[in-house]
N, C-alpha and C positions, 0 to 999 in steps of 0.2 A: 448464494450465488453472487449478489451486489458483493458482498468481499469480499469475496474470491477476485474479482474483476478488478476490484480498487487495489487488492495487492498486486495482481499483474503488471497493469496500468504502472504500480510506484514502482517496481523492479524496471521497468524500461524507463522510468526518469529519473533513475538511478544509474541506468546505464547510459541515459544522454549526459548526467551532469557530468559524470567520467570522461564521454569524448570531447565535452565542452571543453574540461578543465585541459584536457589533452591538447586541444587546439589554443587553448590561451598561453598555454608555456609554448606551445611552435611559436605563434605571434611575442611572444616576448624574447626568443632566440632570434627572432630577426626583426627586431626593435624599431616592432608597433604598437607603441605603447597605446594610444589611444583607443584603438582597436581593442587591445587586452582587457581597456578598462569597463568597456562597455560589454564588455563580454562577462567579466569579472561579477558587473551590476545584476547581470542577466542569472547570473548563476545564483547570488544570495537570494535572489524573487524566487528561482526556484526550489531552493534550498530553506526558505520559511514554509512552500508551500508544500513539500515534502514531510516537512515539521507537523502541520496542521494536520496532514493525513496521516501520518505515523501516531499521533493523540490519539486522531476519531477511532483508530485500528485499534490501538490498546483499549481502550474502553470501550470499544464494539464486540469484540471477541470474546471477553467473558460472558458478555448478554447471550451471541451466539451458541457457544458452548451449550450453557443450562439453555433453549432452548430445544436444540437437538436433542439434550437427554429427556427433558421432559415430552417431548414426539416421541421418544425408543419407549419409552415410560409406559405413555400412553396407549401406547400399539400392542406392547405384551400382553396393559389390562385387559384391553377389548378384546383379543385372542381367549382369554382366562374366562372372559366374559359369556365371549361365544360357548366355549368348550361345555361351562356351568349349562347354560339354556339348552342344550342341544341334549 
């Protein structure tokens, strides 16, 4: 569930970095540049911090994965388990 949540979360700061960058080319079509720049600065901060969550995700998802199958795993035994004692 935590990442499921953290992928969400990074899908919509992926879709802010897009309106960002979208408002920084307006600001540089009507030559504000300083404005652009800080905007520009804004966008790498968040563009490393997308970076660091896209790592945690790749190497959190495989753990996920085997997980979940060792619960499917575990769930049949105990079923098998049942079945035997009964």
């Amino acid at each position: 569930m935590p990442c499921c949540t953290l992928v969400a979360l990074t899908a919509l700061l992926v879709r802010a970095i897009r309106l960002a960058d979208k408002r920084r080319h307006q600001l540089l079509t009507q030559k504000r540049r300083s404005e652009s720049r800080r905007l520009a600065e804004t966008n790498w901060t968040t563009l490393m911090l997308l970076t660091v969550v896209a790592v945690f995700l790749v190497v959190e998802f495989p753990l996920a994965v085997l997980f979940i199958v060792l619960i499917v795993q575990n769930t049949f035994e105990a079923d098998k388990i049942k079945r035997l004692v009964e």
